[in-house]
N, C-alpha and C positions, 0 to 999 in steps of 0.2 A: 920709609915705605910710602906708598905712592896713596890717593886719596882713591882710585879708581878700585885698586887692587885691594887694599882695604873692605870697599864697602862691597866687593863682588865675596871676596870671603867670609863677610858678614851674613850675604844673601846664603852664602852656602851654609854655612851654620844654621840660619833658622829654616833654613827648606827641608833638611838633613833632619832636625831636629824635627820636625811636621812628619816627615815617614817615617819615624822613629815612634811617636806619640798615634801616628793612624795605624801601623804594624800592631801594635797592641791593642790599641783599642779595636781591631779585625780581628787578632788570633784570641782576644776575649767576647767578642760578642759573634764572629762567624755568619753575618748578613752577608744581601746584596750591597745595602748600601756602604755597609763598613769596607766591603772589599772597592767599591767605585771612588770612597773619598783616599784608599789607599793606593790605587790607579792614580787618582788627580793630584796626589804629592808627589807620587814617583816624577809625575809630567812638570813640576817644577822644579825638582831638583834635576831635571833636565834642562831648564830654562837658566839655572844658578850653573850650571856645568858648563854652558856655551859661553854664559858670558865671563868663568872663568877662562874658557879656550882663547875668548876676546883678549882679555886683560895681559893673560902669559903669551899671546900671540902662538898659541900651538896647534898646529894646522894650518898656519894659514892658506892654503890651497882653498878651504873652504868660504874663505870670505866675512869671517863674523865679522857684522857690524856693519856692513856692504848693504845698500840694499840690493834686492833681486840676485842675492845671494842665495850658495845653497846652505849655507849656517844661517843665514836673516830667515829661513822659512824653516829650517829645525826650530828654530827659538819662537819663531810664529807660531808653527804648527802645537809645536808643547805648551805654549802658552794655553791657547783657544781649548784644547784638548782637557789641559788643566781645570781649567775654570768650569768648562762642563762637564765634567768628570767628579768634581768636590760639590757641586751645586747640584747633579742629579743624585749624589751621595745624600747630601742634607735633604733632598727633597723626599729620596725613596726613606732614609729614619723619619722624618718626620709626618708622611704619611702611616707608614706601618706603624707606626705610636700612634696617632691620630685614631687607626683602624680597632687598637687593640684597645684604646680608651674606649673607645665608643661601646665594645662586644662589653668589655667589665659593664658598664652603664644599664647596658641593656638586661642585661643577665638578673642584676640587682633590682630592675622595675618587676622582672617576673616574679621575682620572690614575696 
């Protein structure tokens, strides 16, 4: 087996396994942000999908792995999409925890 192919099926496996582990943790907690960090793994198991399209050469019409391609900017585009999609996830939980600590806090000074 080839070392490329390898380690692209590797990325698929833990990217698979991240939407896998965000799915639930959405369909158990039902936020915004739990559904945006489940957005931002979708968008990289799109990222692990292209560059398996790369690896098995399927499509090639599309150019993965080309720059100024139109696969080079699928894989961009999911990337960038990713990253701020899982990072406005973390942000909005940790905000709304942030919001919800504070109201207990407060509530407790009144008493």
């Amino acid at each position: 087996m080839n070392v490329t192919v390898l380690k692209v099926l590797l990325a698929l496996a833990a990217t698979s396994t991240l939407l896998v582990a965000s799915a639930i943790v959405h369909w158990r907690r039902r936020s915004i942000g739990s559904a945006l960090q489940l957005l931002g793994a979708a968008c990289f198991v799109i990222v692990a999908l292209t560059h398996v399209f790369e690896a098995f050469e399927i499509l090639p019409v599309a150019g993965w792995g080309q720059p100024r391609s139109f696969g080079h900017y699928i894989d961009l585009g999911a990337a960038v999409l990713g990253i701020t999609l899982g990072c406005a996830g973390l942000f909005w939980q940790y905000g709304h925890h942030a919001s919800r600590a504070g109201e207990a806090l407060s509530s407790r000074e009144d008493t």
